[in-house]
TORBA-728730 format. One line per 3 residues: number of its first residue (from 1); for each residue x, y, z of N, C-alpha, C, O. Coordinates in steps of 0.2 Angstrom, whole numbers, padded with zeros to 4 digits. Layout:
residues N
NUM = X,Y,Z,X,Y,Z,X,Y,Z,X,Y,Z | ...
END
This chain:
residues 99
1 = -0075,-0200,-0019,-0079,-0195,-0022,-0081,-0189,-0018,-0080,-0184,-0019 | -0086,-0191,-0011,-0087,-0188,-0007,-0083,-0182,-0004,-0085,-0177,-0003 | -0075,-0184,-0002,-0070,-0179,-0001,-0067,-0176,-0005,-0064,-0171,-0004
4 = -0068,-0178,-0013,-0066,-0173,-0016,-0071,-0168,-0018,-0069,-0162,-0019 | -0077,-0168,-0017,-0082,-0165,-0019,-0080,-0160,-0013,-0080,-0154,-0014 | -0079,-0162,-0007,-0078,-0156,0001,-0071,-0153,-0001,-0070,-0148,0002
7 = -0068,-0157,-0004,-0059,-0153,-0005,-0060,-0146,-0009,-0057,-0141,-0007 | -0065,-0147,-0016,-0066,-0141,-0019,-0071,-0137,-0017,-0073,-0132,-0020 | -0075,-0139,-0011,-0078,-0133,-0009,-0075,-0131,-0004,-0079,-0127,-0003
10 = -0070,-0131,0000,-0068,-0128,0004,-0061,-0124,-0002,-0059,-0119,0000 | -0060,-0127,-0008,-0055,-0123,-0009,-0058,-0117,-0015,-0055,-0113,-0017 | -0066,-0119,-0017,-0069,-0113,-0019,-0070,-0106,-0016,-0069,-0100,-0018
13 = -0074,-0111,-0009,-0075,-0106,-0004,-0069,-0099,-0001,-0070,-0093,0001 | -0063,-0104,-0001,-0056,-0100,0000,-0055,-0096,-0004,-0055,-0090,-0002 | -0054,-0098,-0011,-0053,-0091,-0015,-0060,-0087,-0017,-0060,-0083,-0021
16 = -0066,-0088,-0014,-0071,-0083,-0015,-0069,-0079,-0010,-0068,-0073,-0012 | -0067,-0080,-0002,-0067,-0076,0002,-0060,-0072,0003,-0060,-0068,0007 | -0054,-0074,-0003,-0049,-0070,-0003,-0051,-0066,-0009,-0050,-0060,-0008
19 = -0055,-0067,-0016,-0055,-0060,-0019,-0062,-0056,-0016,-0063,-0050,-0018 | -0066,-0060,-0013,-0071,-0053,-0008,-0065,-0048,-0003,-0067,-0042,-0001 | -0060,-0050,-0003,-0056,-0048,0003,-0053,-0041,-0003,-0054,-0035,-0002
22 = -0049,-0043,-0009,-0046,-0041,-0013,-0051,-0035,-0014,-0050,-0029,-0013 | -0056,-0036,-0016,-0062,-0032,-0020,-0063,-0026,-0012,-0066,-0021,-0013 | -0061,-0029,-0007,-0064,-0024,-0004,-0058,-0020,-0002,-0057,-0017,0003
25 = -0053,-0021,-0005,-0046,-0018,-0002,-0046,-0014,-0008,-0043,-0008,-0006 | -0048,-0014,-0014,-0048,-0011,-0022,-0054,-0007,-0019,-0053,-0001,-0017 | -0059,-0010,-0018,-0064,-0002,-0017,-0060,0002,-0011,-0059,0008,-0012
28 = -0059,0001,-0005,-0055,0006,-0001,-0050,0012,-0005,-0051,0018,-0004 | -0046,0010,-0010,-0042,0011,-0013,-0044,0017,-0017,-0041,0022,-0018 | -0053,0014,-0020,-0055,0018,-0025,-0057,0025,-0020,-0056,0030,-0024
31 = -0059,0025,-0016,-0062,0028,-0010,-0055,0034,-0008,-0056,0040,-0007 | -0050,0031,-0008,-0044,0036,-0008,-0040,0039,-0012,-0037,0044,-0010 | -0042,0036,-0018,-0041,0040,-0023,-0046,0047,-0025,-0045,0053,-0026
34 = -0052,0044,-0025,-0055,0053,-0025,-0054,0055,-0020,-0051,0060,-0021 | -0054,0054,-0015,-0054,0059,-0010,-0048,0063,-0009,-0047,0067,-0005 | -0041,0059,-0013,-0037,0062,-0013,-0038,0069,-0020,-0036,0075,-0020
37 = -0041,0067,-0025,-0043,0071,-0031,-0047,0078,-0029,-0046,0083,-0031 | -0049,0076,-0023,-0052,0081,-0020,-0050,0086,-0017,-0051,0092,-0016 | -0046,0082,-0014,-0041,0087,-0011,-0036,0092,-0012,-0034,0097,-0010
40 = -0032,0088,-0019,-0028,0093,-0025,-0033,0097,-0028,-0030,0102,-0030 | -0041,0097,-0030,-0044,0100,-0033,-0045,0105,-0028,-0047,0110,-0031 | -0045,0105,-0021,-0045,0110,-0016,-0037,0114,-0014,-0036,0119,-0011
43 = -0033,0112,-0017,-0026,0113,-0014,-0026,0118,-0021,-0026,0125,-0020 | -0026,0116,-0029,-0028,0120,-0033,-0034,0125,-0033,-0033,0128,-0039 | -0036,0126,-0032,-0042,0131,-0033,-0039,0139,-0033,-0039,0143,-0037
46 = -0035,0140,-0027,-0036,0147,-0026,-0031,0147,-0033,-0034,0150,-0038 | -0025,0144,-0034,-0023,0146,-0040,-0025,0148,-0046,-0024,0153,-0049 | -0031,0142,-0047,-0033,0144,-0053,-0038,0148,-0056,-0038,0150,-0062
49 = -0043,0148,-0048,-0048,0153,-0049,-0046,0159,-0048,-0042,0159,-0043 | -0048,0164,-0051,-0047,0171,-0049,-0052,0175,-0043,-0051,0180,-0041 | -0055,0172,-0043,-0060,0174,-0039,-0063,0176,-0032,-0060,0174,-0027
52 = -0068,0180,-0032,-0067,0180,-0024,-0068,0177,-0018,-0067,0179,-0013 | -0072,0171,-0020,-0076,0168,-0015,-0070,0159,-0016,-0071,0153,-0013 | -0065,0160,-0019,-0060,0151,-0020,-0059,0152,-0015,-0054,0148,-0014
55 = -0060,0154,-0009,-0057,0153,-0002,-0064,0144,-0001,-0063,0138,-0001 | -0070,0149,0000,-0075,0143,0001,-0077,0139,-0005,-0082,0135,-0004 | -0074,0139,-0010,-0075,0134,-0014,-0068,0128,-0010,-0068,0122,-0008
58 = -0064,0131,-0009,-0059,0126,-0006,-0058,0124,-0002,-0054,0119,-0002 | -0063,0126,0005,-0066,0123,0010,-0070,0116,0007,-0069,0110,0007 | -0075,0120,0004,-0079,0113,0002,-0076,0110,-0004,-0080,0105,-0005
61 = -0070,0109,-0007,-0067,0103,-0009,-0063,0098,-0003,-0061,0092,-0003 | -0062,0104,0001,-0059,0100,0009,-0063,0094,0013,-0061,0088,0015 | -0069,0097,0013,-0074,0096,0017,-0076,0088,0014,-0075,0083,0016
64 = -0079,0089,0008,-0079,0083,0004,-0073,0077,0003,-0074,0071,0003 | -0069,0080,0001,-0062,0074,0001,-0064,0073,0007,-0069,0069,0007 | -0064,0077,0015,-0063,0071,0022,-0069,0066,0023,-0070,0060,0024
67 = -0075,0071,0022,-0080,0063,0020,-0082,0059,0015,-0088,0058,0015 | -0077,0057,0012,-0077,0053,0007,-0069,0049,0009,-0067,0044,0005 | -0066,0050,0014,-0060,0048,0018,-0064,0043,0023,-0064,0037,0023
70 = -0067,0047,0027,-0071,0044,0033,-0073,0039,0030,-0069,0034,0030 | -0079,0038,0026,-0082,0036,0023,-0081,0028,0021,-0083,0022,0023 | -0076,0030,0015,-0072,0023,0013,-0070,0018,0021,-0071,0012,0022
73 = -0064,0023,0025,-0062,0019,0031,-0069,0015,0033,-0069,0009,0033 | -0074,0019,0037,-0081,0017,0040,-0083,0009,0035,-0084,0004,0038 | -0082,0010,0028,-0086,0004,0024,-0078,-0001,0024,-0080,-0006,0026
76 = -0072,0000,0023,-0068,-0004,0023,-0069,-0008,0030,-0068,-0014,0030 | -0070,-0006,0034,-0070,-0008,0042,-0075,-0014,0043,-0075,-0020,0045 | -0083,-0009,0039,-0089,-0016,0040,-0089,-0021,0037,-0091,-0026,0039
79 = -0087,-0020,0031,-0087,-0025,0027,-0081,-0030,0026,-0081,-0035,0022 | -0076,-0028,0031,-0071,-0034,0034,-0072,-0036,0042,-0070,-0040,0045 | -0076,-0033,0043,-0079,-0037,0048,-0082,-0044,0046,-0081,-0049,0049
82 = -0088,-0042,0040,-0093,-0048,0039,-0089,-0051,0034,-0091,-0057,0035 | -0083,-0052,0029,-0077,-0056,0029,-0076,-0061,0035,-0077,-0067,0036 | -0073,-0058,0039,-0071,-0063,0044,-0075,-0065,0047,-0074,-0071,0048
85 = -0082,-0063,0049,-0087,-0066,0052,-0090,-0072,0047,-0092,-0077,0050 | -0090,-0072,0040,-0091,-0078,0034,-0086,-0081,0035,-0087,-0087,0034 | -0078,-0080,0036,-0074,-0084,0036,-0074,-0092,0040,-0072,-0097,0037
88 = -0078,-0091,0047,-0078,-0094,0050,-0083,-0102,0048,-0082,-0108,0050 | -0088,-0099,0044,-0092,-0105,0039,-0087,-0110,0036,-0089,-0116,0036 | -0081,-0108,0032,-0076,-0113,0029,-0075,-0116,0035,-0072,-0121,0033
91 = -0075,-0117,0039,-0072,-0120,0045,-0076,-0127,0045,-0073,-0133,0044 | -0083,-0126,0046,-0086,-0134,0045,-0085,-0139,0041,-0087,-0145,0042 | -0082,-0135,0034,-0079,-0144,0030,-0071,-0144,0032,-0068,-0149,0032
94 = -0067,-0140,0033,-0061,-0142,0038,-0062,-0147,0043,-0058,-0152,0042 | -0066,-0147,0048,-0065,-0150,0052,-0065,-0158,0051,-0065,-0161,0056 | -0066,-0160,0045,-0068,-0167,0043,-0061,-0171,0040,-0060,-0177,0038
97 = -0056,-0164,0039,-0050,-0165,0035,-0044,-0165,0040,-0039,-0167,0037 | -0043,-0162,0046,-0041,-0161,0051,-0038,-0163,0056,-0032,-0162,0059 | -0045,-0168,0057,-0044,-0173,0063,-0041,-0178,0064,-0042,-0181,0070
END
């Protein structure tokens, strides 16, 4: 009873720490899709505005698409770091399975 009770927490544990993984690769994704929106909405501007000043609106749709690029990579980065740093925790009911 005992090892089955440690068999499904290590295989809980496993698939919590693959859809945190999945969830932070979907928000990456999300992060790239605006800032991609951003940048067609910068890429279109001059067309659609007539105006005088679409040069600097379309700087600042540039400006925001790249940090909102940074941005994403920066939070993709930290928060798979602290994945693999938790990963490490499954390992304590492994080691009982293992040996």
């Amino acid at each position: 009873m005992n090892e089955t009770v440690n068999k499904n927490l290590i295989l809980r544990e496993s698939l919590a720490l693959q859809r945190t993984t999945l969830a932070n690769q979907t928000t990456f994704l999300a992060f790239l899709r605006t800032a991609m929106y951003f940048a067609v909405a910068g890429l279109s501007t001059r067309n659609v505005l007539q105006i005088e000043n679409s040069v600097l609106i379309e700087i600042a749709f540039y400006t925001i698409s790249f940090f909102i690029l940074v941005l994403g990579i920066v939070n993709f980065f930290k928060h798979k770091k602290m994945i693999v740093e938790n990963k490490k925790h499954i390992g304590d009911y492994k080691l009982d399975y293992y040996e």
